[in-house]
FIVO-818830 format. One record per residue (C-alpha): residue number from 1; residue in three letters; x, y, z. Coordinates in steps of 0.2 Angstrom, whole numbers. Last residue first. Layout:
BEGIN
site num: NUM residu: ALA u: X v: Y w: Z
...
// end
This chain:
BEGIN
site num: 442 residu: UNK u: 717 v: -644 w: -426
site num: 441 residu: UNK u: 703 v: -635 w: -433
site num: 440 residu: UNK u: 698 v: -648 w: -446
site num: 439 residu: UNK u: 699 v: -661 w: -435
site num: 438 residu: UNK u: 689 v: -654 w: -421
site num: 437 residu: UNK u: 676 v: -648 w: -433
site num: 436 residu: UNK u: 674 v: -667 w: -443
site num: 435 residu: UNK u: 675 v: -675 w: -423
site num: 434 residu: UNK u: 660 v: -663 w: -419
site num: 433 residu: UNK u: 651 v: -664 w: -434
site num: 432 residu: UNK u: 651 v: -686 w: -432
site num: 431 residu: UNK u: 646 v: -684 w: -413
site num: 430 residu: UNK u: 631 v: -671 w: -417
site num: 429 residu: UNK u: 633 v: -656 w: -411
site num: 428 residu: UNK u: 628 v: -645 w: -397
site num: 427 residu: UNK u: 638 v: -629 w: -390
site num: 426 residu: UNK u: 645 v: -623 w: -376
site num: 425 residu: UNK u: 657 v: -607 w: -372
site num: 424 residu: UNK u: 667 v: -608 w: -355
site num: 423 residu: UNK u: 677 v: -597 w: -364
site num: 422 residu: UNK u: 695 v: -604 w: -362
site num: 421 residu: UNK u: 690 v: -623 w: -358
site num: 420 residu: UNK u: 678 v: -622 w: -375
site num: 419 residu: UNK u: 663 v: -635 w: -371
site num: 418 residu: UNK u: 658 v: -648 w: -386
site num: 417 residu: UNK u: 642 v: -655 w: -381
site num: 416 residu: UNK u: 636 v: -672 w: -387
site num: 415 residu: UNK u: 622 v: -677 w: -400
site num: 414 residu: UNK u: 614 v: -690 w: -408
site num: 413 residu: UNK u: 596 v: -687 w: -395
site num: 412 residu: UNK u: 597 v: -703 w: -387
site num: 411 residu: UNK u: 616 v: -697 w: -388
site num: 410 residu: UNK u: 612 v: -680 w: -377
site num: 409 residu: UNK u: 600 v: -689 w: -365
site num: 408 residu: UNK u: 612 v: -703 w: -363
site num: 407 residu: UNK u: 627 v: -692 w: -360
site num: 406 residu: UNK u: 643 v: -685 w: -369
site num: 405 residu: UNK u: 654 v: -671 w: -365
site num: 404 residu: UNK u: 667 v: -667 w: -378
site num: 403 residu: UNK u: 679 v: -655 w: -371
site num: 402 residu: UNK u: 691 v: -643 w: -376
site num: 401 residu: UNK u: 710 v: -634 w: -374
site num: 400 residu: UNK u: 713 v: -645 w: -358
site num: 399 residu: UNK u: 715 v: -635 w: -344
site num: 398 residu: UNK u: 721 v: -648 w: -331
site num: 397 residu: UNK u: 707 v: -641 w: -318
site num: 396 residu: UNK u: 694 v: -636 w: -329
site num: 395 residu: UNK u: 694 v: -657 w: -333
site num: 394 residu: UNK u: 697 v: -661 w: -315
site num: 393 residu: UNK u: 681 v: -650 w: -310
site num: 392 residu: UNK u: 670 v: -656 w: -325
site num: 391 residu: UNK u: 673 v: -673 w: -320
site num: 390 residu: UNK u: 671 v: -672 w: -303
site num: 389 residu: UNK u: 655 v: -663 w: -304
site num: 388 residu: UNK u: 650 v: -677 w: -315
site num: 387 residu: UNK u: 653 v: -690 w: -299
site num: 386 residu: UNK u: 668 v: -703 w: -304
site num: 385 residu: UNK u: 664 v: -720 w: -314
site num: 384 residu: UNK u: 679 v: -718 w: -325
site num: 383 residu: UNK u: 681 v: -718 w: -344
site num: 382 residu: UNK u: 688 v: -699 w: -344
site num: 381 residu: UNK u: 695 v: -702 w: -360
site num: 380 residu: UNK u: 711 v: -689 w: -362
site num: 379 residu: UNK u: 712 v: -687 w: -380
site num: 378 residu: UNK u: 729 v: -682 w: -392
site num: 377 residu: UNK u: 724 v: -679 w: -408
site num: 376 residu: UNK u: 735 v: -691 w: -422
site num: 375 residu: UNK u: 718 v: -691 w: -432
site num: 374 residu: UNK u: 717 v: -712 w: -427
site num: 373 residu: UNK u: 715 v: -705 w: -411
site num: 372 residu: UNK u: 702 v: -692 w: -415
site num: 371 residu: UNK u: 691 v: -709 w: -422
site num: 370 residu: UNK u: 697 v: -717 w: -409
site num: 369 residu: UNK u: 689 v: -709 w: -398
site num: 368 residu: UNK u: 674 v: -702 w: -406
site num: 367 residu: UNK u: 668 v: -721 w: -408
site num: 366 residu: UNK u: 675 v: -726 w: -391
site num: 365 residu: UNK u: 663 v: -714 w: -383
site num: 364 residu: UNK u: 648 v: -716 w: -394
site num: 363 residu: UNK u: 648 v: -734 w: -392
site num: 362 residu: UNK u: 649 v: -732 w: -372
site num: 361 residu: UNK u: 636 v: -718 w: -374
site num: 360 residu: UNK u: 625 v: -731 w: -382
site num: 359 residu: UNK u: 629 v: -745 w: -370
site num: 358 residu: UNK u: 627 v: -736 w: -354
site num: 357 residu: UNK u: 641 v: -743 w: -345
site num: 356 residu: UNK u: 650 v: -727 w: -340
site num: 355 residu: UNK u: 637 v: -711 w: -338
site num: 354 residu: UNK u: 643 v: -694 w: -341
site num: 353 residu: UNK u: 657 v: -699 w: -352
site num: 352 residu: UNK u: 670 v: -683 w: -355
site num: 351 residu: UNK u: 683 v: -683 w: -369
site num: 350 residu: UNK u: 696 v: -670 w: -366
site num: 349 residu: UNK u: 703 v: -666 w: -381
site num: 348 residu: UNK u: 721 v: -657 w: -384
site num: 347 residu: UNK u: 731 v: -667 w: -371
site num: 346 residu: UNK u: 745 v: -660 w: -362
site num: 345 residu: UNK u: 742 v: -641 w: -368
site num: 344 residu: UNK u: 757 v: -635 w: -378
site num: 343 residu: UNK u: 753 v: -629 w: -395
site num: 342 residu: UNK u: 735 v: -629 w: -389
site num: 341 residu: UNK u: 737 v: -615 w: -375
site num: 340 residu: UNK u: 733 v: -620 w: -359
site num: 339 residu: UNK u: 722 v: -616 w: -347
site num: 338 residu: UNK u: 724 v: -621 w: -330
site num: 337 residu: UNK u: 713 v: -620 w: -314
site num: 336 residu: UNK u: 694 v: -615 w: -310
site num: 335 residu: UNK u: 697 v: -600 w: -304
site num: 334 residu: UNK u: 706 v: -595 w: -318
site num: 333 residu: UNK u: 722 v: -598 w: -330
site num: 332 residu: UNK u: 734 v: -592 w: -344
site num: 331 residu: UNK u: 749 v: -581 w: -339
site num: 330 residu: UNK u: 753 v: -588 w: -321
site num: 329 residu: UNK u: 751 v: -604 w: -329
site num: 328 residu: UNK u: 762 v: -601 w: -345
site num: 327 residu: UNK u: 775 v: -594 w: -332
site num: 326 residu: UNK u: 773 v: -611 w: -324
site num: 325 residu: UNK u: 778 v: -620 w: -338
site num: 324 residu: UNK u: 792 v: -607 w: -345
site num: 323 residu: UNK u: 802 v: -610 w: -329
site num: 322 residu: UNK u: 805 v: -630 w: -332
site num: 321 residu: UNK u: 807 v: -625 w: -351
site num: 320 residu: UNK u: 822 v: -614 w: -347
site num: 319 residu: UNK u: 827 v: -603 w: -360
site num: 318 residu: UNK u: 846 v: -599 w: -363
site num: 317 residu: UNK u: 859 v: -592 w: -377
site num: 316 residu: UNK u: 876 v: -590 w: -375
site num: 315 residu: UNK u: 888 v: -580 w: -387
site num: 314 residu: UNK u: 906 v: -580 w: -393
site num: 313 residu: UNK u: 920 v: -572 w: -404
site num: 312 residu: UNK u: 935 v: -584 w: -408
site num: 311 residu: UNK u: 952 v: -579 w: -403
site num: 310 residu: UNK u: 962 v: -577 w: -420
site num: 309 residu: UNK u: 976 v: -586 w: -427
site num: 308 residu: UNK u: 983 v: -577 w: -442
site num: 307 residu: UNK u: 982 v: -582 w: -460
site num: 306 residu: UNK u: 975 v: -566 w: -467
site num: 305 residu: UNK u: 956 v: -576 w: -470
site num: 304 residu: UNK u: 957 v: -578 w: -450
site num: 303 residu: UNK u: 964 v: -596 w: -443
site num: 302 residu: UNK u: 954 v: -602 w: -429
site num: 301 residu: UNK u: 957 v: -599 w: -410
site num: 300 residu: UNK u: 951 v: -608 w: -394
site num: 299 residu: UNK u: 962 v: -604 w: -382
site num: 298 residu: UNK u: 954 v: -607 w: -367
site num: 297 residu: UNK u: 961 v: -590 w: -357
site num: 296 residu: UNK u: 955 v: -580 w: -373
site num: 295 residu: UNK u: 942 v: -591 w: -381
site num: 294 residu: UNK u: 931 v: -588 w: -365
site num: 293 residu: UNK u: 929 v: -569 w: -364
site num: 292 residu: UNK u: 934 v: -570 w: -383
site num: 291 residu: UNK u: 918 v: -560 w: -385
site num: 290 residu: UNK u: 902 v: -560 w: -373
site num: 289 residu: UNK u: 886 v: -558 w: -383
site num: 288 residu: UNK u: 872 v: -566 w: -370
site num: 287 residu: UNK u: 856 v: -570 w: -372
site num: 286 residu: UNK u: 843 v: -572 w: -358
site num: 285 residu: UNK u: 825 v: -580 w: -359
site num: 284 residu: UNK u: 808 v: -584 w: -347
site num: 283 residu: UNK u: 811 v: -571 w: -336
site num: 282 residu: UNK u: 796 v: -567 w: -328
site num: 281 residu: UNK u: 789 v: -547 w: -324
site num: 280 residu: UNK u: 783 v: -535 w: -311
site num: 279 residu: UNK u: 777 v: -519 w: -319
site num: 278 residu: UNK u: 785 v: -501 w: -324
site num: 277 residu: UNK u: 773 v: -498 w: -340
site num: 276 residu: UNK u: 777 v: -482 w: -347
site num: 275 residu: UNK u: 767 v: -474 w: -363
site num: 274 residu: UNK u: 754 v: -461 w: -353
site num: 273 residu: UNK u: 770 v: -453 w: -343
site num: 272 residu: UNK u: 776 v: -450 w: -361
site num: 271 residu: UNK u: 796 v: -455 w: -361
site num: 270 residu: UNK u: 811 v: -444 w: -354
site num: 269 residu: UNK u: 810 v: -448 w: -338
site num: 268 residu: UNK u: 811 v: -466 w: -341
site num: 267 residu: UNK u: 829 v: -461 w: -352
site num: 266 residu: UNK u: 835 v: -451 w: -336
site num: 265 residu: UNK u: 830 v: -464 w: -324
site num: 264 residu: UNK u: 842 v: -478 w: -331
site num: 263 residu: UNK u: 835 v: -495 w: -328
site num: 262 residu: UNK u: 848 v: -509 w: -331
site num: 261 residu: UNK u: 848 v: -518 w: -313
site num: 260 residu: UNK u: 829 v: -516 w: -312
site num: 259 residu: UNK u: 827 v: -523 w: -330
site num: 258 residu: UNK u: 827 v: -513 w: -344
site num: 257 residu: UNK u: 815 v: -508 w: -360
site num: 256 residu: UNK u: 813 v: -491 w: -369
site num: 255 residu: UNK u: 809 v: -493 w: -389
site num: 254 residu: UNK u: 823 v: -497 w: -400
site num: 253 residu: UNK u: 827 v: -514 w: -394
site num: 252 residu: UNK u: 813 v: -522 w: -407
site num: 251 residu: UNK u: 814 v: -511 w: -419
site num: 250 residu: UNK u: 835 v: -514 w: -420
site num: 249 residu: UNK u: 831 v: -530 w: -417
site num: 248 residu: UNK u: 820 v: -532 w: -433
site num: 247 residu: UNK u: 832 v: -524 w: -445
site num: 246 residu: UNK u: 846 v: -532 w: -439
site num: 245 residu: UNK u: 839 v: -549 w: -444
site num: 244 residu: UNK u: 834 v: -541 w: -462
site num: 243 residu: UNK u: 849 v: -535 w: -463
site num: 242 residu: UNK u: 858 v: -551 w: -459
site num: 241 residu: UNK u: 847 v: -561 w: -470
site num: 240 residu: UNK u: 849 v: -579 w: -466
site num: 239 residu: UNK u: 837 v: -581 w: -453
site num: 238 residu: UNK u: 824 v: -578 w: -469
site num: 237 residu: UNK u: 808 v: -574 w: -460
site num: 236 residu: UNK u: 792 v: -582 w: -470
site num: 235 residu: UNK u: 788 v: -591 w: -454
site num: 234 residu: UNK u: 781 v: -576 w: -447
site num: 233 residu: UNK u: 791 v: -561 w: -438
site num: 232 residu: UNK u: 782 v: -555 w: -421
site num: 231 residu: UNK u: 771 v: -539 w: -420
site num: 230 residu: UNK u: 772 v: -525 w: -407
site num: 229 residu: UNK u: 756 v: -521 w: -401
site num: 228 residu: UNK u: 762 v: -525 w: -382
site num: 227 residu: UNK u: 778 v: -519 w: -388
site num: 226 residu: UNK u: 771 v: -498 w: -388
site num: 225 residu: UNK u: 769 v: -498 w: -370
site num: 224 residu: UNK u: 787 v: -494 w: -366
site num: 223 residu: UNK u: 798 v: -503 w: -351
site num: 222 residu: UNK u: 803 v: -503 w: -335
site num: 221 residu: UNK u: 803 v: -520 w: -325
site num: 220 residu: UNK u: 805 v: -527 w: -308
site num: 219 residu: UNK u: 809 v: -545 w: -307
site num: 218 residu: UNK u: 801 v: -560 w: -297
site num: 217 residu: UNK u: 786 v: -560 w: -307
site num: 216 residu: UNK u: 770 v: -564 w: -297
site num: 215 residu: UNK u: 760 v: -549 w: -306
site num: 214 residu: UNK u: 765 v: -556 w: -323
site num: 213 residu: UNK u: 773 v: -545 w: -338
site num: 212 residu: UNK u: 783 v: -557 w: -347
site num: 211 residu: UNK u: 802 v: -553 w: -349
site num: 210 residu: UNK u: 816 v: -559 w: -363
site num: 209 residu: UNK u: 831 v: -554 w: -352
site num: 208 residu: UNK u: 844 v: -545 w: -366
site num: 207 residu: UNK u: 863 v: -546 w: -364
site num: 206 residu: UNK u: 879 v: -536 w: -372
site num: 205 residu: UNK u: 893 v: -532 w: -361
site num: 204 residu: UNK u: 901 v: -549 w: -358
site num: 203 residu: UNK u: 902 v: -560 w: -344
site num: 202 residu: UNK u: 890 v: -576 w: -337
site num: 201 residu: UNK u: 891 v: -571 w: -321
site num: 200 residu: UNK u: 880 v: -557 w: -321
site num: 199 residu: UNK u: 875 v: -550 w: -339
site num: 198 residu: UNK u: 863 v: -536 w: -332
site num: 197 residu: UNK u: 849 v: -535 w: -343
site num: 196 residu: UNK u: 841 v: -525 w: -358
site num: 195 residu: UNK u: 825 v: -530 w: -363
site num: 194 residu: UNK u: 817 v: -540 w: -375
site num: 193 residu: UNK u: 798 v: -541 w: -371
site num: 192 residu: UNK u: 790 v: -559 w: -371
site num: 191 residu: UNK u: 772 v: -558 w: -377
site num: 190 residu: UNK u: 768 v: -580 w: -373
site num: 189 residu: UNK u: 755 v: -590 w: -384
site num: 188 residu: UNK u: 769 v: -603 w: -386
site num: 187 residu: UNK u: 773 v: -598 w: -402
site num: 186 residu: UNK u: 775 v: -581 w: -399
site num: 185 residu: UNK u: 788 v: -585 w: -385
site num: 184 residu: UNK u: 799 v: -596 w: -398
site num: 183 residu: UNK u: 796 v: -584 w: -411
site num: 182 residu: UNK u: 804 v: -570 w: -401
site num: 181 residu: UNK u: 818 v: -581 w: -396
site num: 180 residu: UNK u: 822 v: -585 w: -415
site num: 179 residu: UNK u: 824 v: -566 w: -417
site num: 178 residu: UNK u: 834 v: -564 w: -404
site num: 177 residu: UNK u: 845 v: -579 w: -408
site num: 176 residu: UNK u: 844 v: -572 w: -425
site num: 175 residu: UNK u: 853 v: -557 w: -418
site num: 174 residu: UNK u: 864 v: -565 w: -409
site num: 173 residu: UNK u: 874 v: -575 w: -422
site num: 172 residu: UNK u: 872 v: -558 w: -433
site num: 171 residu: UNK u: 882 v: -551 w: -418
site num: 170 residu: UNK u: 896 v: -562 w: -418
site num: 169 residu: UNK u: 898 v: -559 w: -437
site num: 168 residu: UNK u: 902 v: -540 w: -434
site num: 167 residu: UNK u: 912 v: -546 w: -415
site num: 166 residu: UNK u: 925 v: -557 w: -427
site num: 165 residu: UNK u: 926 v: -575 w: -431
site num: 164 residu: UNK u: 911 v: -583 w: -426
site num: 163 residu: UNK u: 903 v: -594 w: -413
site num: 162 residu: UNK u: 886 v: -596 w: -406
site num: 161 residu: UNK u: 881 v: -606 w: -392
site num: 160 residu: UNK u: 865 v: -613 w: -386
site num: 159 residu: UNK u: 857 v: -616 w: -369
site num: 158 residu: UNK u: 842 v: -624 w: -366
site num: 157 residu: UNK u: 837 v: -628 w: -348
site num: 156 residu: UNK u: 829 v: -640 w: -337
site num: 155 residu: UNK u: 831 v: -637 w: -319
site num: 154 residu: UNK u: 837 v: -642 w: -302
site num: 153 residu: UNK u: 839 v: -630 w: -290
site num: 152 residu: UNK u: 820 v: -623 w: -292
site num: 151 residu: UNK u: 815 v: -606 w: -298
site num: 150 residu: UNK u: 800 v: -606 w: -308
site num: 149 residu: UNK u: 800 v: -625 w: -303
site num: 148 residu: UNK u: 789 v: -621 w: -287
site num: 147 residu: UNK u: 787 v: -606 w: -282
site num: 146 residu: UNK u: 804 v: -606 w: -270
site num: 145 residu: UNK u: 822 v: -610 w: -270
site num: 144 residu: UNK u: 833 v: -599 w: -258
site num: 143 residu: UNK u: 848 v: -601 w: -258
site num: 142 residu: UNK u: 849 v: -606 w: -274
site num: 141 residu: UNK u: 861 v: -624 w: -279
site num: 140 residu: UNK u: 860 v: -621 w: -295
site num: 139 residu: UNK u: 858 v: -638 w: -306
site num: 138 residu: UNK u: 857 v: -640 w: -324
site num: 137 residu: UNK u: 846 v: -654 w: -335
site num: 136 residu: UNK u: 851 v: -653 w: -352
site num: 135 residu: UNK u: 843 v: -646 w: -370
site num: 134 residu: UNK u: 857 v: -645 w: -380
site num: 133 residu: UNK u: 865 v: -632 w: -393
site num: 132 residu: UNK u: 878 v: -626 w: -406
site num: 131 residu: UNK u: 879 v: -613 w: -415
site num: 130 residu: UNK u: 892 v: -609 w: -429
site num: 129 residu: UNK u: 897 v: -598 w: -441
site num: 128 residu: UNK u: 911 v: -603 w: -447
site num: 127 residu: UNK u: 920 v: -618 w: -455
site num: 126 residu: UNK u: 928 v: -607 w: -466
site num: 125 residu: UNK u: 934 v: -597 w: -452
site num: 124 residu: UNK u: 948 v: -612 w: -447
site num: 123 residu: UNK u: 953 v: -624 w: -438
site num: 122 residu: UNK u: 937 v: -632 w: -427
site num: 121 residu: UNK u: 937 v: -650 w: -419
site num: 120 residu: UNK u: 945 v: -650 w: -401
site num: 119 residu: UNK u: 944 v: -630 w: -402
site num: 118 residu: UNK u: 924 v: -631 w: -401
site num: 117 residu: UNK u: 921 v: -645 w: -390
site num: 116 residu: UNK u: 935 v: -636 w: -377
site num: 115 residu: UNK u: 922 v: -622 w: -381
site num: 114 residu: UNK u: 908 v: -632 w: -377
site num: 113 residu: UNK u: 913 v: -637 w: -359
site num: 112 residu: UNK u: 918 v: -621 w: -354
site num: 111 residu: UNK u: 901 v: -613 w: -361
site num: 110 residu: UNK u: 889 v: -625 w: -352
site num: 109 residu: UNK u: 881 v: -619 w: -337
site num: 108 residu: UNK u: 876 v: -622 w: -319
site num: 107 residu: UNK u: 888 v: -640 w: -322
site num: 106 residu: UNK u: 886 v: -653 w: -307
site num: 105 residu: UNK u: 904 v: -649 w: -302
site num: 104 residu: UNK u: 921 v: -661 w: -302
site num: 103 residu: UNK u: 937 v: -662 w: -293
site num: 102 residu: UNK u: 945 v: -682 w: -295
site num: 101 residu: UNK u: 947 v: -688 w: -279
site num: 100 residu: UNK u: 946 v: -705 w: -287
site num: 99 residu: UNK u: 931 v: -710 w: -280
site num: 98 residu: UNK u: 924 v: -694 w: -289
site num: 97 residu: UNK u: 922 v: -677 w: -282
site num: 96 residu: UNK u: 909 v: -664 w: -280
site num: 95 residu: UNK u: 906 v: -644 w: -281
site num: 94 residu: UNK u: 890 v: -642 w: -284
site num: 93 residu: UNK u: 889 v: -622 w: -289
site num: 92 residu: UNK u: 879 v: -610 w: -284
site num: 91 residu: UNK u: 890 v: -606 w: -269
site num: 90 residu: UNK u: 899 v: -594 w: -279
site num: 89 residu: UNK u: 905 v: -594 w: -296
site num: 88 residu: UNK u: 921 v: -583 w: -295
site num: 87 residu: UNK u: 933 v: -600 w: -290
site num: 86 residu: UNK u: 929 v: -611 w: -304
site num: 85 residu: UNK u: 927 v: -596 w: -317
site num: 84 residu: UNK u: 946 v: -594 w: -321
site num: 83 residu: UNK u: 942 v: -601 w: -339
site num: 82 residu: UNK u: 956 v: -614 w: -339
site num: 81 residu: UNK u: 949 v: -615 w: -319
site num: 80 residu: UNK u: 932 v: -622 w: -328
site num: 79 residu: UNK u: 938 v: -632 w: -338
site num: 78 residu: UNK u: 950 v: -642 w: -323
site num: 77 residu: UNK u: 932 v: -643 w: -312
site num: 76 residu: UNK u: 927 v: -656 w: -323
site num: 75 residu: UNK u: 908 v: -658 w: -329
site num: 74 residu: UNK u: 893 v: -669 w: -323
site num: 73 residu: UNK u: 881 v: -664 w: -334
site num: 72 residu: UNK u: 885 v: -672 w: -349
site num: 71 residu: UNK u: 884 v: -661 w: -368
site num: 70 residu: UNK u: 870 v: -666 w: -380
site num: 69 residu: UNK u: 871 v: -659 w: -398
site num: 68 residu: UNK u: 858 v: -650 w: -407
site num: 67 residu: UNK u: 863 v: -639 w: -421
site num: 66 residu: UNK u: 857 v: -621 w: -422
site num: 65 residu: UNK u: 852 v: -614 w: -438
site num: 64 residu: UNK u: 838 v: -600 w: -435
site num: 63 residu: UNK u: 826 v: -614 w: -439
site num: 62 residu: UNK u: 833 v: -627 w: -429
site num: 61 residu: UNK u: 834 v: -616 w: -413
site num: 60 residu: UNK u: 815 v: -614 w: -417
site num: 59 residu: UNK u: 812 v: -632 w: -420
site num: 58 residu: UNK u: 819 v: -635 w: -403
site num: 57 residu: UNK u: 809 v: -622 w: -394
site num: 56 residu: UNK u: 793 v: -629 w: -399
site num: 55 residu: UNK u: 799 v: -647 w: -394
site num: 54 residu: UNK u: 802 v: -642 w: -377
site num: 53 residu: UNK u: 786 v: -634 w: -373
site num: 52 residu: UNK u: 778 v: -651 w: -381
site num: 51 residu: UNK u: 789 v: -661 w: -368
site num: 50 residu: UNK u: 785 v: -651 w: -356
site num: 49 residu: UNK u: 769 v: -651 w: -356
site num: 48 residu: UNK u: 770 v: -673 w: -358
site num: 47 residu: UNK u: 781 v: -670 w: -343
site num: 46 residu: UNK u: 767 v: -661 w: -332
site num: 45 residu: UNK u: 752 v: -674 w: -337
site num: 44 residu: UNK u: 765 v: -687 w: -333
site num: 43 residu: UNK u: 773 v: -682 w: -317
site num: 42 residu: UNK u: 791 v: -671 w: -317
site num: 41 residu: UNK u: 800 v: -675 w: -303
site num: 40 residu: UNK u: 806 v: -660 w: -293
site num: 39 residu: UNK u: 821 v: -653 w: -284
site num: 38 residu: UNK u: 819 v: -635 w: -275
site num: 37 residu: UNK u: 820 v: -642 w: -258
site num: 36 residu: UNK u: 817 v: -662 w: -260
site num: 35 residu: UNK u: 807 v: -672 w: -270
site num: 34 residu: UNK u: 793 v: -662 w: -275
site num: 33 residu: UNK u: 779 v: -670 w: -283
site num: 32 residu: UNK u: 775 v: -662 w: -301
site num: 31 residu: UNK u: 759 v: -661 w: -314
site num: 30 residu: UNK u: 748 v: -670 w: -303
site num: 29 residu: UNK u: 734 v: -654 w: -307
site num: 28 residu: UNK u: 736 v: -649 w: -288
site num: 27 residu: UNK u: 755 v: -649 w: -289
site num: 26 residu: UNK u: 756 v: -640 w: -304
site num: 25 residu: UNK u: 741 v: -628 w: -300
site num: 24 residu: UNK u: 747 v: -623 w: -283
site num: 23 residu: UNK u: 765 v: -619 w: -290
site num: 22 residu: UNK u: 758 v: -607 w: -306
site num: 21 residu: UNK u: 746 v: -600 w: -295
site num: 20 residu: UNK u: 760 v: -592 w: -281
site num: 19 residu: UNK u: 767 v: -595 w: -263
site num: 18 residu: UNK u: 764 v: -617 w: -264
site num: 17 residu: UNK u: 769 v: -624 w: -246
site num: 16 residu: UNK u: 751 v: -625 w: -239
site num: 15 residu: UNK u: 744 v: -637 w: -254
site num: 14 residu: UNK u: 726 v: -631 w: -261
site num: 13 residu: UNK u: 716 v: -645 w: -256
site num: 12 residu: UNK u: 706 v: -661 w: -270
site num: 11 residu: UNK u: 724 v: -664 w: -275
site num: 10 residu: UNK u: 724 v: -674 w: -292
site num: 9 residu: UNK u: 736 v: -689 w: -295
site num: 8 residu: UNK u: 733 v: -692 w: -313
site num: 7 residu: UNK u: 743 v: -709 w: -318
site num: 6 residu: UNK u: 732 v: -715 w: -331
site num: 5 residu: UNK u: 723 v: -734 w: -337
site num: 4 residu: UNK u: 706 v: -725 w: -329
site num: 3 residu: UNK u: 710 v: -708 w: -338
site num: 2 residu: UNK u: 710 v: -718 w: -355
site num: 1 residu: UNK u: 723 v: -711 w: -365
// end
């Protein structure tokens, strides 16, 4: 993408409304515009980050068996009375209604609506497990919105839901949620910690907050320092292997780990004063084990193995892409602005001209751009007749991975710079090695 030909509305000041880094940078970095008070659109630097953040987290609820679906968002109140949950919501929710008076709600979450899904189509155990999932726009209406699309009233959210026959298969369903959870983080450049949470209004009593320690976290946090070492299962995990999935929550959930509402005094206590890490902290997941909480009153049942109808066991399982952008911000920047990880940076070249209309560095230029083009690497030429300091600041700015900086007195030479955004480190090469090292590494 040529920056000339590209929608890229920086902000030269720091905005008064942004609280935290994450919410400066986004708005500074033309990532989001708000709209209103906790709704915002998503530019196109921003939605191609979230886009990639979104495409990680899908092939990790493929992995671990989930199948996508896509559920509306507009949803009707009857559902959620068969679940007696219209009226114990709260404010939260949207309550709304169509011309025809009919009661309706801007859906906060999705488990009414799948099981009626679920017991429209589903008969009996043979047919199970299974875990369904989308990846929706929501709406909560906050009291309070703030920092940006952390915690914003409209929201993008994936939410999966597992069901199974009895509470034993119920929790195989989330453990490979768990596990697929810790891959998604891990993938993202992200050290979530499991830890043990408050199941709110969701219901059930089983429920961990996946947590990353961050000085702007909303949360307080307790939890051992041993998970910072702790290692994440590779792509030769077989999510199929209920031991081997048991296996890796139980090592996972064995060391201490709460949130505020969860923390019990007399289990801190008992841990080395040298090993406890009581912090701020993001949520970035929550899973939920909640039983026939839903099946019961909805009536979603399947036939057992004896011939009995049974209530089905459940589970829901949520990250919210819209939060996980900032939090890779708050985790992963400087002075200078944003640096993102290459699994989900908006563009993984920058592609600097020093000096448009030269000839030779306007050769160079398009060679090494479409040469990395033609790759399948995304590039971001900075085509335009700006200052270099301008450059260089709305480069560090967006935090692309790297940077190829080419001007006449480096070309007259065959050579252009290749800088590292996360080191600062810089180093000479000629255009051909650098598009052979880029190419290889990526």
């Amino acid at each position: 993408m040529r920056l000339s030909r590209y929608f890229l509305p920086i902000l030269k000041e720091t905005p008064k409304e942004a609280e935290i880094v994450s919410h400066r940078l986004m708005l500074r970095a033309g990532m989001i515009r708000q709209q209103s008070s906790g709704i915002y659109s998503w530019l196109p630097l921003g939605k191609r980050v979230l886009d990639k953040v979104c495409e990680i987290v899908r092939e990790e609820q493929d992995r671990a068996g989930a199948i996508e679906i896509l559920m509306p968002t507009i949803q009707s109140a009857e559902l959620w009375r068969e679940s007696s949950r219209y009226d114990d919501y709260g404010r939260e929710m949207l309550r709304i209604s169509d011309r025809q008076d009919r009661e309706m709600l801007f859906g906060p979450t999705n488990e009414e609506m799948v099981t009626d899904i679920f017991r429209g189509y589903i008969r009996s155990y043979k047919e199970l497990p299974l875990n369904l999932y989308h990846i929706q726009w929501k709406f909560r209406d906050e009291i309070r919105p703030r920092f940006g699309t952390m915690r914003s009233r409209e929201f993008l959210m994936k939410d999966a839901y597992s069901f199974d026959l009895d509470e034993a298969g119920a929790r195989a369903s989330y453990n490979r949620m768990f596990v697929a959870y810790l891959r998604t983080f891990d993938r993202l450049g992200l050290k979530a910690i499991p830890m043990r949470a408050d199941t709110g209004p969701i219901g059930g009593d089983l429920s961990h907050e996946f947590i990353i320690l961050a000085e702007t976290g909303e949360s307080q946090v307790f939890c051992d320092k041993q998970f910072l070492g702790m290692v994440v299962p590779g792509d030769d995990v077989d999510f199929w292997n209920d031991a081997a999935m048991e296996e890796v929550v139980s090592s996972w959930t064995k060391p201490y780990a709460a949130t505020d509402e969860m923390h019990e005094e007399t289990a801190w206590d008992s841990l080395d004063k040298k090993e406890r890490l009581s912090a701020r902290g993001i949520e970035v997941g929550h899973i939920f084990y909640f039983g026939t909480k839903y099946s019961k009153p909805m009536n979603a049942t399947v036939t057992g193995p004896d011939g009995r109808e049974a209530p089905i066991h459940m589970g829901s399982y949520g990250i919210g892409p819209t939060r996980l952008v900032p939090a890779l911000i708050e985790a992963f920047h400087d002075d200078n602005g944003i640096i993102w990880p290459k699994s989900v940076a908006p563009f993984q070249i920058g592609l600097i001209s020093m000096k448009p209309g030269d000839q030779a560095v306007d050769a160079a230029c398009e060679t090494i751009y479409e040469q990395l083009r033609n790759a399948g690497i995304d590039v971001l030429y900075d085509d335009t007749d700006s200052r270099a300091g301008a450059k260089f600041a709305t480069m560090d700015l967006i935090g692309l991975p790297t940077q190829i900086i080419a001007g006449p007195r480096g070309i007259a030479n065959n050579e252009v710079e290749l800088k590292d955004r996360a080191t600062g480190e810089r180093i000479s090469l000629s255009p051909e090695a650098a598009i052979n090292r880029i190419t290889s590494e990526i």
